[in-house]
DRENPA-3360 file (N, C-alpha, C; in nm, 2 decimals, always signed):
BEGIN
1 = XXXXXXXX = +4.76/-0.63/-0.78/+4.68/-0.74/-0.84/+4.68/-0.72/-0.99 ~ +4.69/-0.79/-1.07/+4.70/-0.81/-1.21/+4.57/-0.85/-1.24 ~ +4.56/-0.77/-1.38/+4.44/-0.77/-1.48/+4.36/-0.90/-1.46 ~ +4.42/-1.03/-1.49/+4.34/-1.15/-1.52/+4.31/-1.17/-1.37 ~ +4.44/-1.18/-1.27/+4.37/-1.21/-1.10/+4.23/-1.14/-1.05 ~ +4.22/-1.04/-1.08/+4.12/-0.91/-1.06/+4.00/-0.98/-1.16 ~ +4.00/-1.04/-1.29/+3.88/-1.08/-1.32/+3.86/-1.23/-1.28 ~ +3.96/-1.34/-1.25/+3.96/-1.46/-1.20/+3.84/-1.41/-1.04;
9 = XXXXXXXX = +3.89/-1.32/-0.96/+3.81/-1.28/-0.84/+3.65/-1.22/-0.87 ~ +3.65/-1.17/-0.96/+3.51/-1.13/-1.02/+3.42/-1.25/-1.08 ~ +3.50/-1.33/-1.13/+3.42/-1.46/-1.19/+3.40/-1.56/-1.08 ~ +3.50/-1.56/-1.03/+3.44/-1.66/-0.83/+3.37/-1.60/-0.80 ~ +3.37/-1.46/-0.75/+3.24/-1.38/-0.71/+3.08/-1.42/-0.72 ~ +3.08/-1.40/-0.88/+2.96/-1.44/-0.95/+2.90/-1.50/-0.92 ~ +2.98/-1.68/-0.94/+2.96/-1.81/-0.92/+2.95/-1.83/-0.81 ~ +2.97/-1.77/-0.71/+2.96/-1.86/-0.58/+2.79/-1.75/-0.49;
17 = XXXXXXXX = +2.77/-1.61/-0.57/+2.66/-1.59/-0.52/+2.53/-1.69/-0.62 ~ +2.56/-1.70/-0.74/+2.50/-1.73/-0.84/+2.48/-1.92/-0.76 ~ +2.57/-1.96/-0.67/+2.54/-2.03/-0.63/+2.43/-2.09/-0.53 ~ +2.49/-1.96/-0.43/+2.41/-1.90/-0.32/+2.24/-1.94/-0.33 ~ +2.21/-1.84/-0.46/+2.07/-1.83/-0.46/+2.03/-1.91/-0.53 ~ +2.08/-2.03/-0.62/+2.03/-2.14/-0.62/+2.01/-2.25/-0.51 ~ +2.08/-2.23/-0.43/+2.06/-2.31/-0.28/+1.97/-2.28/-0.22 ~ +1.96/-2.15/-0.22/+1.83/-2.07/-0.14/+1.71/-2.12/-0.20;
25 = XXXXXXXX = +1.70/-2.07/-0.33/+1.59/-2.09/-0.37/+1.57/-2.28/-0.38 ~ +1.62/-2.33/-0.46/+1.56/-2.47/-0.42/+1.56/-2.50/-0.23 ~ +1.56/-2.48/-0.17/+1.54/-2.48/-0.05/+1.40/-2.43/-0.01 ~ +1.36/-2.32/-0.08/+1.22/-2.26/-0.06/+1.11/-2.33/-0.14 ~ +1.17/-2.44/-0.24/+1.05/-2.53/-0.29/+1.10/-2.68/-0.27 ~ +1.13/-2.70/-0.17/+1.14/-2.82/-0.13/+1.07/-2.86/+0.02 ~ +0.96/-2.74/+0.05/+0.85/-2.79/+0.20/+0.78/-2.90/+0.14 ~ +0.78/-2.96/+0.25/+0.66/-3.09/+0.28/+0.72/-3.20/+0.17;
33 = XXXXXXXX = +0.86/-3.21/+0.16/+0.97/-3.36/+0.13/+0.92/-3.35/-0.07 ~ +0.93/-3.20/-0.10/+0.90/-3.17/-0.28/+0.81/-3.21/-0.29 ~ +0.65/-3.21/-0.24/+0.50/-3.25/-0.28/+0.46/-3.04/-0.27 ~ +0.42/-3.05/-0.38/+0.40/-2.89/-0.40/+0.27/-2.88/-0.35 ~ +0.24/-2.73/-0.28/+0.13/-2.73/-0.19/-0.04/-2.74/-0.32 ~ -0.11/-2.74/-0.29/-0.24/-2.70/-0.39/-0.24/-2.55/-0.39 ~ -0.24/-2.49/-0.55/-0.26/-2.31/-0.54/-0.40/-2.30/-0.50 ~ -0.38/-2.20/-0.45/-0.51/-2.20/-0.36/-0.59/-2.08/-0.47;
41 = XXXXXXXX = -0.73/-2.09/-0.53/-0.79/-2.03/-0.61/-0.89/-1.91/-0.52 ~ -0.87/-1.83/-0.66/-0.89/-1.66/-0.61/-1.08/-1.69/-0.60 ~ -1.12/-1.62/-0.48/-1.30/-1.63/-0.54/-1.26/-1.48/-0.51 ~ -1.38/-1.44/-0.57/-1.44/-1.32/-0.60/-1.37/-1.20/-0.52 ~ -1.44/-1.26/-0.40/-1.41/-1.16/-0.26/-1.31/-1.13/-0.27 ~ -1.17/-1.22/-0.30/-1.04/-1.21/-0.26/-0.97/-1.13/-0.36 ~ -1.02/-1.11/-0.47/-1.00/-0.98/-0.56/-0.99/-0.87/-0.56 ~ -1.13/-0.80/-0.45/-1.17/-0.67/-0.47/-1.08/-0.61/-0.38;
49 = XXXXXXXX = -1.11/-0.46/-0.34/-1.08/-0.38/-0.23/-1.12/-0.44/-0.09 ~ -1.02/-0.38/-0.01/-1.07/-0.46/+0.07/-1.17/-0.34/+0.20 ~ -1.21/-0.37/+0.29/-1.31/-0.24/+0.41/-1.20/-0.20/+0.46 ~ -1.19/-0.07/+0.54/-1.10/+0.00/+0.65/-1.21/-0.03/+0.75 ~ -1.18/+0.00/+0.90/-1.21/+0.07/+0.97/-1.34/+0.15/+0.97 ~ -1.28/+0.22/+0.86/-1.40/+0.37/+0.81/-1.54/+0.31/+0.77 ~ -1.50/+0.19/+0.71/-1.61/+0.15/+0.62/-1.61/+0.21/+0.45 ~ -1.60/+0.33/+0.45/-1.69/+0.40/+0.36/-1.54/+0.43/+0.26;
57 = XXXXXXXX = -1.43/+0.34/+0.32/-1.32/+0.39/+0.23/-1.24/+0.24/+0.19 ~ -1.20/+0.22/+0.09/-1.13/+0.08/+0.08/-0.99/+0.08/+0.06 ~ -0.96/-0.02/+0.06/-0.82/-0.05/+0.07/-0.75/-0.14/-0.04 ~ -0.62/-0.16/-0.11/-0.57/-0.20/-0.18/-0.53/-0.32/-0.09 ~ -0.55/-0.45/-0.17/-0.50/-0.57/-0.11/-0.37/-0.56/-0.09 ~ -0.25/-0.55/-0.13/-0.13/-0.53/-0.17/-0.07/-0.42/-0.03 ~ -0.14/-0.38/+0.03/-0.08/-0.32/+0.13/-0.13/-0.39/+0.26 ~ -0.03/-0.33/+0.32/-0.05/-0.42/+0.55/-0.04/-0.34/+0.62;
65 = XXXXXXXX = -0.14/-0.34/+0.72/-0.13/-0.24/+0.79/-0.01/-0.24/+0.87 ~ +0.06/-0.09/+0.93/+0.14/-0.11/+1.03/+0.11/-0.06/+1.15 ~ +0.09/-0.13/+1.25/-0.04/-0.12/+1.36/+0.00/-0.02/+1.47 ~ +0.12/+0.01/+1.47/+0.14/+0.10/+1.59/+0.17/+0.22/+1.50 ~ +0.14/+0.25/+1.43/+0.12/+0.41/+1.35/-0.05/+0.42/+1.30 ~ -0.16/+0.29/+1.36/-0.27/+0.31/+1.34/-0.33/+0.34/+1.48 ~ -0.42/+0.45/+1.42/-0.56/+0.45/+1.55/-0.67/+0.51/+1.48 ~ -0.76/+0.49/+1.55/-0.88/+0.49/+1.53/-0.98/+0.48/+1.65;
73 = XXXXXXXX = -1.08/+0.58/+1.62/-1.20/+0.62/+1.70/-1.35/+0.59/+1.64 ~ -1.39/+0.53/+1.72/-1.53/+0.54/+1.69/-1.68/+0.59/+1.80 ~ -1.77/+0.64/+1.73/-1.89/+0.69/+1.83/-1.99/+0.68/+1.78 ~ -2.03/+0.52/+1.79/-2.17/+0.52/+1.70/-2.19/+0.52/+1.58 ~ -2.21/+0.65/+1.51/-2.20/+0.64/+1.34/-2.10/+0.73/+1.26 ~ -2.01/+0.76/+1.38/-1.94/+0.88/+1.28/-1.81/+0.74/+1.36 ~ -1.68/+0.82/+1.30/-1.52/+0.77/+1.30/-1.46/+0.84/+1.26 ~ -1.32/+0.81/+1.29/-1.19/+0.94/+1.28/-1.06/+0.86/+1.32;
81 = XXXXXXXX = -0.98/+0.92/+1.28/-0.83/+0.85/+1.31/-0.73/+0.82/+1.19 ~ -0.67/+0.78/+1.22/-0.53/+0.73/+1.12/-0.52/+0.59/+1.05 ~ -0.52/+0.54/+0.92/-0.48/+0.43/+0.90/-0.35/+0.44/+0.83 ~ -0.26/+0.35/+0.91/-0.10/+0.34/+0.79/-0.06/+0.20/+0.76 ~ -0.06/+0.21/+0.60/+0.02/+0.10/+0.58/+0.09/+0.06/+0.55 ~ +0.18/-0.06/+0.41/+0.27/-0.02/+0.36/+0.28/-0.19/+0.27 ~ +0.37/-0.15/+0.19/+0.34/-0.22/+0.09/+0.48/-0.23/-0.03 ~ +0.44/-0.33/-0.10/+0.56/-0.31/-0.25/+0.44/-0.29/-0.33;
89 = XXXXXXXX = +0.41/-0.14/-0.38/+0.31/-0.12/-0.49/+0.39/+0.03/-0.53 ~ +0.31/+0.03/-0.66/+0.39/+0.19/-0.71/+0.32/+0.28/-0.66 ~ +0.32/+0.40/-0.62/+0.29/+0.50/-0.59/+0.15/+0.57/-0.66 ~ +0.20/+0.57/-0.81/+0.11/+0.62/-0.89/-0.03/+0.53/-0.89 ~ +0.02/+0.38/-0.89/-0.12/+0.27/-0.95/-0.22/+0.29/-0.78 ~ -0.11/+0.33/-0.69/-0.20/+0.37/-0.56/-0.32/+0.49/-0.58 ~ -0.25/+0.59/-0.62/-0.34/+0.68/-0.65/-0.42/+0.70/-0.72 ~ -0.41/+0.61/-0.86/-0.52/+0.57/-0.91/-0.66/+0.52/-0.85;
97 = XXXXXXXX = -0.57/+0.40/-0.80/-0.68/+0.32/-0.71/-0.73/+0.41/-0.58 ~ -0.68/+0.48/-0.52/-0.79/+0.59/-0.42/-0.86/+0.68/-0.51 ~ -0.83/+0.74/-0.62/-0.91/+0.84/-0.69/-1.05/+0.78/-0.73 ~ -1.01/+0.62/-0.78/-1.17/+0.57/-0.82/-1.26/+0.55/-0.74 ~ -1.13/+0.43/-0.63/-1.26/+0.37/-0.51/-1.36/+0.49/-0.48 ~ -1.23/+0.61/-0.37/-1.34/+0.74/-0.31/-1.44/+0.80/-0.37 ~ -1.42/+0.82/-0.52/-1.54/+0.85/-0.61/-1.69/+0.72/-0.60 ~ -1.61/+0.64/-0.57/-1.71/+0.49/-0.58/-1.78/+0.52/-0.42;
105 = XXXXXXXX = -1.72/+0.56/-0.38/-1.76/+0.58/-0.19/-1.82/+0.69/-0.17 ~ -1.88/+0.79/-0.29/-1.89/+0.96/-0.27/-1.83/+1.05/-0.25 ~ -1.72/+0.98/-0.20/-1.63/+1.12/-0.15/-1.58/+1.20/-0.26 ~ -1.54/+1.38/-0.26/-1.52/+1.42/-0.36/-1.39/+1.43/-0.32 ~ -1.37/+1.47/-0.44/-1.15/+1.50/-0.44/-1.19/+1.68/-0.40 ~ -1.13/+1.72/-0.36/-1.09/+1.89/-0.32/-0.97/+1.89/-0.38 ~ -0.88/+1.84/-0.38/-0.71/+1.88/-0.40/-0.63/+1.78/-0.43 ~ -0.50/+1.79/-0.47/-0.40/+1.69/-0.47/-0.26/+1.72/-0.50;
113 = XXXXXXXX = -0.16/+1.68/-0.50/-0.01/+1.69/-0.52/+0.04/+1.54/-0.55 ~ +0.05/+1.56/-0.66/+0.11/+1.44/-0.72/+0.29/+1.40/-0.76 ~ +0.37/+1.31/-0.67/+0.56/+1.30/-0.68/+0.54/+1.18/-0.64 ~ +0.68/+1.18/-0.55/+0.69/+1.07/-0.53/+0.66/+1.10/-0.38 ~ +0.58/+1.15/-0.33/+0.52/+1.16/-0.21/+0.38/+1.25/-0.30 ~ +0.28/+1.14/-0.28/+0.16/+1.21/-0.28/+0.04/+1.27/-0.21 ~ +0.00/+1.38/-0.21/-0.07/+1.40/-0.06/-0.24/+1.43/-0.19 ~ -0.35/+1.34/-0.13/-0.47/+1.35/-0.20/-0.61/+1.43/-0.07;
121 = XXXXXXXX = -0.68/+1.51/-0.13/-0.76/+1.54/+0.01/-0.89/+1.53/-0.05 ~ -0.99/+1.45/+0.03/-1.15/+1.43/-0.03/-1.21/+1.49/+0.15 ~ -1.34/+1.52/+0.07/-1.46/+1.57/+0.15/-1.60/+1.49/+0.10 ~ -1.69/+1.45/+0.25/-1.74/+1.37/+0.23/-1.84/+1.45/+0.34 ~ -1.98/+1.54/+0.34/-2.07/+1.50/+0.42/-2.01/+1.61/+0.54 ~ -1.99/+1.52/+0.63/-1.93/+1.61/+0.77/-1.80/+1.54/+0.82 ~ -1.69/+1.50/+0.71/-1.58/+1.47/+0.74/-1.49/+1.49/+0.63 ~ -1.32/+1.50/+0.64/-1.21/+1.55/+0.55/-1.16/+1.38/+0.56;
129 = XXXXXXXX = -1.10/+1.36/+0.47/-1.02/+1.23/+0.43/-0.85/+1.32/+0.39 ~ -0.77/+1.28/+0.43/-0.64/+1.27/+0.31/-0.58/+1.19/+0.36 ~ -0.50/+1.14/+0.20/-0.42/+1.02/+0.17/-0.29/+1.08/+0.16 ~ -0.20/+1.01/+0.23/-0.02/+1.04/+0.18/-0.03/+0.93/+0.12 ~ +0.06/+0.93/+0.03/+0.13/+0.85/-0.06/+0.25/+0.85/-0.09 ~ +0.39/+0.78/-0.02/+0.51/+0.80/+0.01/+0.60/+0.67/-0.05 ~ +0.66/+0.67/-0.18/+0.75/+0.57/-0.24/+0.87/+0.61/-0.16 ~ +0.94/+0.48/-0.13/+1.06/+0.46/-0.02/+1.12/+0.40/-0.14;
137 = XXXXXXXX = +1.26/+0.38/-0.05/+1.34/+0.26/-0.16/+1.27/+0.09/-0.16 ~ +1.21/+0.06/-0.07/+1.17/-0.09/-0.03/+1.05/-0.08/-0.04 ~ +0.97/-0.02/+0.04/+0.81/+0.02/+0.05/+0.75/+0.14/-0.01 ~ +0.64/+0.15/-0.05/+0.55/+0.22/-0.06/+0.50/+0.28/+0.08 ~ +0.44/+0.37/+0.15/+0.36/+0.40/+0.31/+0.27/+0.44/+0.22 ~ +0.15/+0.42/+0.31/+0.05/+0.54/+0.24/-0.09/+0.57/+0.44 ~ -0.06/+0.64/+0.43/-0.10/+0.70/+0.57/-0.28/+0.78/+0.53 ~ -0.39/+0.75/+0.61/-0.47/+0.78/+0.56/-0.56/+0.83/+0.69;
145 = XXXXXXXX = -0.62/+0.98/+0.69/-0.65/+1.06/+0.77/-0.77/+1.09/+0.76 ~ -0.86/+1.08/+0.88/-1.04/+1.08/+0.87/-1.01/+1.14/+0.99 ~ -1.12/+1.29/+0.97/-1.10/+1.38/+1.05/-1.29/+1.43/+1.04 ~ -1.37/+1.49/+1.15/-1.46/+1.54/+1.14/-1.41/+1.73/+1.08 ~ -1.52/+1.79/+1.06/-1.52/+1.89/+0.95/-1.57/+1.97/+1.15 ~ -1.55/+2.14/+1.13/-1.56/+2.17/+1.25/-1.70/+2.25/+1.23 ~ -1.74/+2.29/+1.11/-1.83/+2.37/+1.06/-1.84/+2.35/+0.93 ~ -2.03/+2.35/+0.87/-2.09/+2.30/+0.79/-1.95/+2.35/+0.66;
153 = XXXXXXX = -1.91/+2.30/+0.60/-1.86/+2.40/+0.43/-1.97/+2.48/+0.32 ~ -1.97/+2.61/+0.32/-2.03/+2.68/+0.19/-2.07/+2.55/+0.08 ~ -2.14/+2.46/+0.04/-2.15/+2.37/-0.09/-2.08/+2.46/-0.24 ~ -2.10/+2.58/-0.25/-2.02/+2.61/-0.36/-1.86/+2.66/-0.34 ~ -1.82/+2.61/-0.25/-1.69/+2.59/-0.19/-1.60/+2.48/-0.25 ~ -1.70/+2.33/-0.25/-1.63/+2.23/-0.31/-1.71/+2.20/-0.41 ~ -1.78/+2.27/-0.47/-1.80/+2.20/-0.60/-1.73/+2.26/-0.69;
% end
């Protein structure tokens, strides 16, 4: 194959994906015969963190749970178990956002390991918390562990 045939095939290439995704995409704004839907406006609620399970721990809007890697126990007033989710968010702005919320929730930080897998551990009262934080090529995971404590902790242990 000769120089110019080799770029003739590169420039059809282009053009016919470049085509592609203009098909596509006007196809994804043409529901309901091109009458655009009403944007639906943010209140308040729909901003913040959102509740777990746990109650006492929040969640980034931006992530969904994946349900068959969750469980959860409850007995009244205490709880334990696994939350997993997963999401397109960065890793880091994750861990931001648990460092504040759990501070916002009492929990203290004990520990952490910060890459591109982050493992965060808080203590709260008479239970352990830790957060993974795992950047993939597609998703973010972030897997989150509530565990009861088996005996009281020394207080000048975690402070």
């Amino acid at each position: 194959m000769t120089h110019t045939t080799a770029r003739l095939s590169m420039q059809w290439k282009v053009w016919a994906a470049l085509a592609l995704l203009m098909i596509l995409s006007g196809c994804a704004t043409l529901q309901g015969g091109g009458a655009s839907a009403p944007e639906k406006t943010l209140k308040k609620s729909d901003t913040g963190p959102l509740p777990s399970d746990f109650g006492d721990i929040r969640l980034p809007r931006a992530l969904k749970p994946v349900k068959d890697q969750t469980f959860f126990m409850n007995t009244g007033d205490f709880s334990a178990g696994v939350i997993s989710l997963r999401g397109r968010v960065d890793g880091h702005s994750l861990v931001t956002f648990f460092e504040s919320q759990m501070q916002k929730d009492n929990w203290r930080i004990v520990g952490f390991f910060k890459s591109l897998r982050s493992l965060m551990m808080f203590y709260k009262e008479n239970r352990w918390c830790v957060i993974s934080i795992t950047e993939k090529d597609f998703f973010t995971y972030v897997e989150i562990w509530v565990a009861p404590t088996l005996h009281p902790l020394d207080a000048g242990l975690i402070n």
